[in-house]
KOLNU-391575 format. One record per residue (C-alpha): x, y, z; residue in three letters. Coordinates in steps of 0.25 Angstrom, whole numbers, plus 5000, padded with zeros to 4 digits. Layout:
REM KOLNU-391575
XYZALA...
***
This chain:
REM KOLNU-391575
510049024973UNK509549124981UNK508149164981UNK507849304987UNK506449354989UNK506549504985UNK505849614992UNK505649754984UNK504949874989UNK504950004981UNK504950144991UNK504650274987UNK506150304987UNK506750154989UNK506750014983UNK507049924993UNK507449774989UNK507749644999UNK508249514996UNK507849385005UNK508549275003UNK508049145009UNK509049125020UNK508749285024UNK510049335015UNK509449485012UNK509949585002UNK509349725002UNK509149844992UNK508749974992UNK508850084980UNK508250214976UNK506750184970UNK506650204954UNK505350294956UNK505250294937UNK505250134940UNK505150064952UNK505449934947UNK506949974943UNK507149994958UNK506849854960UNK507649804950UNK509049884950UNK508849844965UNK508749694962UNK509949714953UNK510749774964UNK510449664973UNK510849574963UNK512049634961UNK512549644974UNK512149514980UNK512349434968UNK510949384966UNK510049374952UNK508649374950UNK508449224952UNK508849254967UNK507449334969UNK506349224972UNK505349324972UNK505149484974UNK504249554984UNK503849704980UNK503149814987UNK503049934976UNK502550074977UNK502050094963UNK500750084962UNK500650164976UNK501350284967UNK500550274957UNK499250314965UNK500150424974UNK500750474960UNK499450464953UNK500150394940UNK499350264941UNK498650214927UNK497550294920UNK496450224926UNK494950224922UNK493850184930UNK492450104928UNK491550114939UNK489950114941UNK489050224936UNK488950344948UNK490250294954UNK491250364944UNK491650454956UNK492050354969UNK493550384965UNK493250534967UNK492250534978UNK493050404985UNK492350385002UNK492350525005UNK493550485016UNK494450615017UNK496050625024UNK495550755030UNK494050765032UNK493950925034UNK495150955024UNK494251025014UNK495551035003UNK495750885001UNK495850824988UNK495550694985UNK496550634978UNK496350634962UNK495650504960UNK496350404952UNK495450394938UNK495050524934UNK493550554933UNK493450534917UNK494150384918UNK493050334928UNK491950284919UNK490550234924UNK489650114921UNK488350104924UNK488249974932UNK487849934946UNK487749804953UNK487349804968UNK488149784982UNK487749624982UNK488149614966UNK486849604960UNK486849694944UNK485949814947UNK486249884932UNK486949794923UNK488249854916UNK488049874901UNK489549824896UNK489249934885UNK489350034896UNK490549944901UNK491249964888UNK491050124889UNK491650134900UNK493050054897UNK493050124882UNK492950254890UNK494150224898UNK494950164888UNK494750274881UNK495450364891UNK496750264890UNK496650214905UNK497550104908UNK496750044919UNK495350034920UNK494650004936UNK493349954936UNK492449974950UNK490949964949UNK489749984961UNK489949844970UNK490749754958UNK491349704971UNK489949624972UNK489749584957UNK491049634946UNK490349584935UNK490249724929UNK491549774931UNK492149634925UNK491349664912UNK491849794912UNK493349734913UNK493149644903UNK492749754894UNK494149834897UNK494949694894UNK494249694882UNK494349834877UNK495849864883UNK496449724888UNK497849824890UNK497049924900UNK497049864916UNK495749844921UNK495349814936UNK493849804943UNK493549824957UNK493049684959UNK494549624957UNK495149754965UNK494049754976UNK492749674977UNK492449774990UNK491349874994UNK491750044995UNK491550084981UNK492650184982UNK493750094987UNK493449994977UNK493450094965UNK494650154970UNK495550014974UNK495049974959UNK495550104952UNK496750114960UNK497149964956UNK496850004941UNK497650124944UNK499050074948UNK498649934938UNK499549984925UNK500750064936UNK500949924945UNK500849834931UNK501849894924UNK502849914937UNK502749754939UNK503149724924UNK504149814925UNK504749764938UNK504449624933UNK505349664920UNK506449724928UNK506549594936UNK506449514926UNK507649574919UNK508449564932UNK508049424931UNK507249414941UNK505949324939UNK505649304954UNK503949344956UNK503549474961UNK502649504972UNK502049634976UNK501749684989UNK500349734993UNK499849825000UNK499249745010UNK500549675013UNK500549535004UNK501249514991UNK500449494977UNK501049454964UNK501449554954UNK500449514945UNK499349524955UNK499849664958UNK499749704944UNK498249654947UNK498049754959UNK498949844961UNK498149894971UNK498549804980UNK500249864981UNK499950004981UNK500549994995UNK501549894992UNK502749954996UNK502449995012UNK501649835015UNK502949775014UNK503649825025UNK502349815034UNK502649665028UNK503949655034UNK503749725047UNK502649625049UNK503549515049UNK504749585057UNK503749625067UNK503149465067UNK504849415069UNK504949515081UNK503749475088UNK503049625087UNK501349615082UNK501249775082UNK502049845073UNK501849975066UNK502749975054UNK503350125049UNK503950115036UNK504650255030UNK505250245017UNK505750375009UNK504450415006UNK503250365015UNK503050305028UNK502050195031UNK501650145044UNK500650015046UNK500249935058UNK500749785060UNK499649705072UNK499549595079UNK500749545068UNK499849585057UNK499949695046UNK498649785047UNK498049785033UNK497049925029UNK495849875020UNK495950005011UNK496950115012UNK497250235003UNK498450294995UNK498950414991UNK498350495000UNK499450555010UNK499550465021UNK499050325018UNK498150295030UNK497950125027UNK496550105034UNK496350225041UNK495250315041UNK495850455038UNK495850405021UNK495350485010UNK496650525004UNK497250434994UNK496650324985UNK495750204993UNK496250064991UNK495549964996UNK496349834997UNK496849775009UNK498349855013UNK499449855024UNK498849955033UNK499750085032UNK499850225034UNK500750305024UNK501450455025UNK502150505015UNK503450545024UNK504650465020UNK506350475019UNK505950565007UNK504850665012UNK505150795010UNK505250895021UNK504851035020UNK504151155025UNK502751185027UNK501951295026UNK501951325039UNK503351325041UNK503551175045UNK504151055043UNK503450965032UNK503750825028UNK503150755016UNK502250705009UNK503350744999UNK504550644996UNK505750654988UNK505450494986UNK506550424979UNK506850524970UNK507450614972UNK507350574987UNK507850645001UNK509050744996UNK509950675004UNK509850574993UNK510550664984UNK509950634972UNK509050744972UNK508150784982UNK507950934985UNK507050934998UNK507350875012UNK506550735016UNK506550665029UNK507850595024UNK508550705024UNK508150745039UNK508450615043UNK509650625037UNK510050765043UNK509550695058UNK510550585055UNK509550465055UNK510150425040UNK511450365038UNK511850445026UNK512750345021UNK511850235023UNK510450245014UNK510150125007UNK511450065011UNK512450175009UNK512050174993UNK511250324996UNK512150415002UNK511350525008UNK511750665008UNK511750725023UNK512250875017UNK511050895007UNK510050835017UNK510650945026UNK510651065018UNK509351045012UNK508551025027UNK509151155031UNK508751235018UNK507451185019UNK506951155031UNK508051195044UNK508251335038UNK506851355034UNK506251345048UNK507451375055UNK507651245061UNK509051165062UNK509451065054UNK509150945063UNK507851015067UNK507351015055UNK507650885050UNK507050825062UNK505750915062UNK505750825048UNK506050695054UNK504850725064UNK503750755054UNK504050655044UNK503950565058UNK502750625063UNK502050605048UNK502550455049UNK501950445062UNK500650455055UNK500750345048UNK501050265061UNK499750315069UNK498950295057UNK499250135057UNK498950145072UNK498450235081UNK497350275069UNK497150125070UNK496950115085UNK498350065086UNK499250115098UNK500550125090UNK501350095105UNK500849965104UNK501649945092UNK503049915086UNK503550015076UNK504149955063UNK505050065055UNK505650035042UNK506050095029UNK506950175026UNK506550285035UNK505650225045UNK506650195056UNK507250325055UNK506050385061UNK505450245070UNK505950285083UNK505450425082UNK504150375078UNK503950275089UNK504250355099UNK503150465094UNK502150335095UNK502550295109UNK503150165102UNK504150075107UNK504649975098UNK505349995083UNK505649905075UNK506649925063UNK506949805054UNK508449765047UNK508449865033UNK507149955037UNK507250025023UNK507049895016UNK506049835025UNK505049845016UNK505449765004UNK505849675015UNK504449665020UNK504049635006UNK504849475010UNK503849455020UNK502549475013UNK501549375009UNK500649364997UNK499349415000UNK497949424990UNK496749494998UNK495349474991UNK494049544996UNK492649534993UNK491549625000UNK490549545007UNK489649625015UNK488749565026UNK488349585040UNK489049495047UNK487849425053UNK487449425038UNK488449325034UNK488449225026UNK489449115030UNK489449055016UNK489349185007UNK490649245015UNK491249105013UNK491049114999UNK491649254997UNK492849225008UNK493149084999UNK493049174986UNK494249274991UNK495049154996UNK494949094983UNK495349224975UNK496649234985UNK497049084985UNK496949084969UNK497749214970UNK498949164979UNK498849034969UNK499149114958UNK500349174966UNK500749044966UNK500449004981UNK500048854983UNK498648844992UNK499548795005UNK500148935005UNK499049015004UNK498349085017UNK496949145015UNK496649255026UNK495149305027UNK494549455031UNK493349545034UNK493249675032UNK492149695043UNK491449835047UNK490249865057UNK488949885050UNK488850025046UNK490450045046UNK491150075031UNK492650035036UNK492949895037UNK493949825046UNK494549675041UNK494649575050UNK495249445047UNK494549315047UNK495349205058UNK494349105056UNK494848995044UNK493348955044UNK492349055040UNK491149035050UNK490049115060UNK491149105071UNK492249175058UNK491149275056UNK490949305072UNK492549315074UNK492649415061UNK491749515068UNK492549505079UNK493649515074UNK493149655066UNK492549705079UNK494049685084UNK494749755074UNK493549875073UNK493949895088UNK495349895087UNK495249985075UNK494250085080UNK494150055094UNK492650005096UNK491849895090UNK490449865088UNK489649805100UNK490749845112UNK490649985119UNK
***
């Protein structure tokens, strides 16, 4: 019998599904994605697969996922009603967030509504100080308040985040006990098991955002694990993260957090390895679907990993400066930078009488109007279309059928006509401004990095990505593409080539001539001993475990960190030495300059 790893990657407008057999046999799907129930999508496509190759579900030795659920539950605001529990005087870090702005003299900008109204963030009065010590005890009276206060307003999820609990969580364990107690059924997560780490802000919101998408991601995964199981599939699920390793689905129910950009990390995945197979170290992957375009940096044959990034704010600018707009999570992520131009965004006039495309999208319903099943407005697809770049006959292997005459008539109504261009004008001034917003996305994974972009190899894929590559490359002086076998599926294909990966941090904060050899010890063996417990229980034995160490180091006086990782297998006075090194490295690479050289 068979077994076939399974790779399944939901889009915005497509599900795209591979099978791998051992031997390299490969089978492929690609349908419409249910956007009521994404987990249908994977299952009628499993059944078609099955039907057509002649397979069951005891042929699937395992399936590999990367979703987009919990992502649009935060863009589309339909997350759980969430309540939060926080210190007395800090009820308002949601609101006042780090006083970072996408346009620091645009006067008319509007934070993004925060997640947990005003009226469901309940205060105790607490505090323990920055080394762990109890300052004002918390009266559990007080603790019982605040959860009836919540409870009473009918949240579903409760995020629990008080002043330094990454030092000592004693209090926000008592206040967790207390929910269990009062409402087992109603989620509960506190900051000190989402993130033991400094910033107040980025802690708060990584804790309520996991709280946020907790009940959406957990009733997705029973659901998808019913539809398998009545297909007959009983082969484990994994979950792609965002920071590129897979997780169990019942780890991801844990902290969702950690798969809010599931769907672009495995193609940067697979790129990875292609690039690794053709001998190329520097690759900068571009990866268009229908509705969003993601770019991110490969170096030195090594994926670059953000420490914190944002989402739903426009363009997703991974660990660059220019942030403010969406909603900060701080957990360890693929480096990326997204814009909101794919297949399906819509093109239109401006104000001003110009060519606009996006951040619109037709997504996959009703999608491009070329699909014929009920779009009114013109997308990219559709100027593609009219340019001939599509093979109308060809989508998704000849099973859409695309039609030329409505992409035609509804670009001369309203664009060509309009501003009195041709046809083919008109379509290409939309094919050049959804390329030059996609160009953004590149420079900000390189040049905003310090990176020259002709010093590397660009990576297109997905369903439109290699429509626009050489176009791309030549406006960035670069000179070598790569396009993989089935560009459209290479995500889900990347999915096959993932590892599983647990990250666990802790703030320890020392100058380094004021560490202490055996305290760091203690706090590095601690982590190692959460992750190796963790990856047992995934049901790893200790021979197939590797343990990877990291700083996050910054110069004194500095609020941005950089992580470094730790070569020495011994940790020592020379392993200390080599990590500031290293860091000193890095910062000049990053920012051109370091500390100590002119």
């Amino acid at each position: 019998m068979a077994q076939f790893r399974v790779g399944a990657d939901i889009g915005g407008t497509f599900t795209d599904i591979v099978f791998l057999g051992p031997d390299g046999e490969l089978h492929t799907k690609k349908i419409s994605s249910s956007v009521s129930n994404y987990a249908k999508a994977i299952a009628d496509g499993l059944s078609d697969v099955f039907e057509e190759e002649g397979l069951s579900g005891d042929d699937v030795s395992e399936i590999l996922h990367g979703t987009t659920v919990a992502s649009n539950a935060i863009l589309e605001l339909k997350g759980a009603r969430t309540g939060l529990i926080t210190t007395k005087g800090f009820r308002d870090v949601l609101e006042i967030r780090n006083l970072r702005m996408p346009r620091l003299y645009d006067m008319a900008w509007d934070k993004p509504p925060t997640l947990v109204e005003r009226y469901l963030r309940v205060v105790v009065p607490e505090r323990i100080n920055v080394r762990g010590a109890v300052r004002q005890p918390l009266d559990p009276a007080e603790a019982e308040r605040a959860v009836d206060q919540l409870l009473k307003e009918n949240v579903e999820a409760i995020a629990i985040c008080l002043l330094n609990s990454f030092a000592n969580p004693e209090h926000e364990i008592l206040i967790r006990d207390i929910v269990h107690r009062r409402s087992p059924e109603t989620l509960c997560c506190i900051s000190y098991d989402v993130l033991p780490e400094i910033k107040e802000y980025e802690r708060t919101s990584t804790t309520v955002i996991n709280s946020y998408v907790m009940p959406i991601v957990s009733r997705y995964l029973d659901s998808l694990r019913q539809d398998l199981d009545r297909k007959q599939v009983t082969a484990p699920l994994w979950l792609m993260q965002s920071n590129g390793g897979l997780t169990t689905a019942e780890e991801a129910q844990k902290k969702p957090m950690n798969i809010i950009e599931s769907g672009p990390a495995g193609g940067v995945i697979g790129a990875q390895a292609l690039a690794q197979r053709l001998k190329l170290q520097n690759i900068i992957t571009f990866d268009m679907g229908g509705t969003t375009a993601k770019a991110s940096l490969v170096e030195g044959g090594e994926v670059t990993r953000s420490l914190e990034y944002q989402v739903g704010g426009g363009i997703m600018m991974g660990s660059r400066l220019l942030t403010g707009a969406g909603y900060m999570l701080k957990v360890p992520a693929i480096d990326l930078a997204e814009v909101g131009a794919g297949g399906g965004s819509i093109v239109s006039i401006d104000a001003g009488g110009s060519i606009q495309v996006g951040p619109e999208s037709a997504g996959a319903e009703p999608g491009p109007l070329c699909y014929d099943i009920g779009g009114i407005d013109p997308t990219v697809t559709d100027a593609n279309l009219i340019l001939g770049y599509i093979n109308p006959d060809h989508l998704v292997g000849g099973a859409v059928k695309l039609n030329s005459a409505k992409a035609v008539k509804i670009f001369e109504e309203k664009v060509a006509i309009p501003l009195d261009l041709s046809l083919e004008h008109a379509a290409y001034g939309a094919h050049q401004i959804a390329a030059s917003n996609m160009i953004r996305a590149i420079k900000a994974v390189s040049t905003e990095r310090g990176r020259d972009p002709r010093d590397y190899a660009l990576f297109a894929f997905g369903g439109n990505g290699p429509v626009f590559a050489a176009g791309m490359a030549a406006a960035l002086h670069m000179t070598h593409i790569v396009i993989p076998p089935s560009p459209g599926l290479f995500s889900s294909f990347g999915l096959l080539y993932a590892d599983v990966e647990h990250h666990y941090s802790q703030t320890f904060r020392r100058l380094v001539r004021e560490i202490d050899i055996n305290e760091l010890t203690t706090e590095w063996d601690r982590l190692t001993e959460q992750a190796t417990n963790q990856l047992i229980a995934d049901g790893f034995v200790s021979e197939q475990i590797q343990i990877y160490r990291s700083a996050s180091m910054h110069y004194q006086g500095q609020t941005f960190e950089l992580r470094v990782t730790m070569q020495d297998s011994q940790l020592n006075e020379n392993a200390i030495s080599n990590l500031e090194e290293a860091f000193g490295q890095e910062h000049e690479h990053t920012y051109g300059h370091r500390a100590g050289i002119e």
